[in-house]
C-alpha beads as a LAMMPS data file, in Angstrom:
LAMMPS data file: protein, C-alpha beads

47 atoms
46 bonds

1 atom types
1 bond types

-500.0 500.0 xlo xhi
-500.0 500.0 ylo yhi
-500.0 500.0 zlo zhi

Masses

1 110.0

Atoms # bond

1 1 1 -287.175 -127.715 108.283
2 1 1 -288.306 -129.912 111.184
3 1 1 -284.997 -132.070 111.590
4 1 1 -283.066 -128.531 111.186
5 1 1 -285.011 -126.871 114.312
6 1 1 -284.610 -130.237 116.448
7 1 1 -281.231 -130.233 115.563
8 1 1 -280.269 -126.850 116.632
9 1 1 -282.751 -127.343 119.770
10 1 1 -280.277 -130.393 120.833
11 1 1 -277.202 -128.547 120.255
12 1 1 -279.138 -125.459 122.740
13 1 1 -279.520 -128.234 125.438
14 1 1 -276.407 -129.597 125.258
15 1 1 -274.453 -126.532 125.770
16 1 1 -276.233 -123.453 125.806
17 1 1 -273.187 -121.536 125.839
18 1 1 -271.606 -122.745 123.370
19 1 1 -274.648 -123.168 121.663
20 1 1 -275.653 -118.789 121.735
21 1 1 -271.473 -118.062 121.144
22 1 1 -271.723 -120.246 117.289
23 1 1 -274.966 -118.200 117.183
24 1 1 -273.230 -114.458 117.550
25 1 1 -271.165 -115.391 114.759
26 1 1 -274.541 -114.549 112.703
27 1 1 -274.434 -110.724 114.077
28 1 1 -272.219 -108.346 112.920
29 1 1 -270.212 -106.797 116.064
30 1 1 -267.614 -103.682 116.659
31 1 1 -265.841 -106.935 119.028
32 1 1 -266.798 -110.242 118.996
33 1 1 -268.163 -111.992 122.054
34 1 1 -265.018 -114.356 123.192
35 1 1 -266.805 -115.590 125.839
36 1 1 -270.497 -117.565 125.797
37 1 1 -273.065 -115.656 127.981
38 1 1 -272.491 -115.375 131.778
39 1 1 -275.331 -116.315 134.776
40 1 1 -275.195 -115.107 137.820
41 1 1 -276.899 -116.476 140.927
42 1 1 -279.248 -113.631 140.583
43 1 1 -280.501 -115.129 137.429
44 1 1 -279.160 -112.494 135.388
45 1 1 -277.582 -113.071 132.005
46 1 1 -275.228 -111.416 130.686
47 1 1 -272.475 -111.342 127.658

Bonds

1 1 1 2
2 1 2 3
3 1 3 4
4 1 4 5
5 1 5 6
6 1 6 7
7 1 7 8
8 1 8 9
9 1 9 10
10 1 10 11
11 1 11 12
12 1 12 13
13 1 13 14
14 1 14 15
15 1 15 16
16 1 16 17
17 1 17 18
18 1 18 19
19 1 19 20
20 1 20 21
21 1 21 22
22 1 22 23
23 1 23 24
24 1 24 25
25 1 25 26
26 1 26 27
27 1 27 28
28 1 28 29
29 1 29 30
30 1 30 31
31 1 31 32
32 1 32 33
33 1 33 34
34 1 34 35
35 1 35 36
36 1 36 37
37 1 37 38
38 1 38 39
39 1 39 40
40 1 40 41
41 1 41 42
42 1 42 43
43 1 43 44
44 1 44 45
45 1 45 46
46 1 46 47
């Protein structure tokens, strides 16, 4: 369980985009995110 979580937790840091878009896949959606997350210079997040 341990090597899973680091695992995952180095894929996050490497690309956290890419990282949260694999991670959508896991949601069921009426249209799938194309796109990973956006930041603004705000600090906002958004998908």
């Amino acid at each position: 369980m341990a090597g899973e979580y680091q695992q995952q937790y180095q894929q996050f840091q490497r690309d956290p985009g890419q990282f949260w878009l694999e991670q959508s896949k896991r949601l069921p959606w009426f249209k799938e995110p194309s796109a990973p997350y956006q930041h603004d210079d705000n600090d906002f997040y958004l998908w």
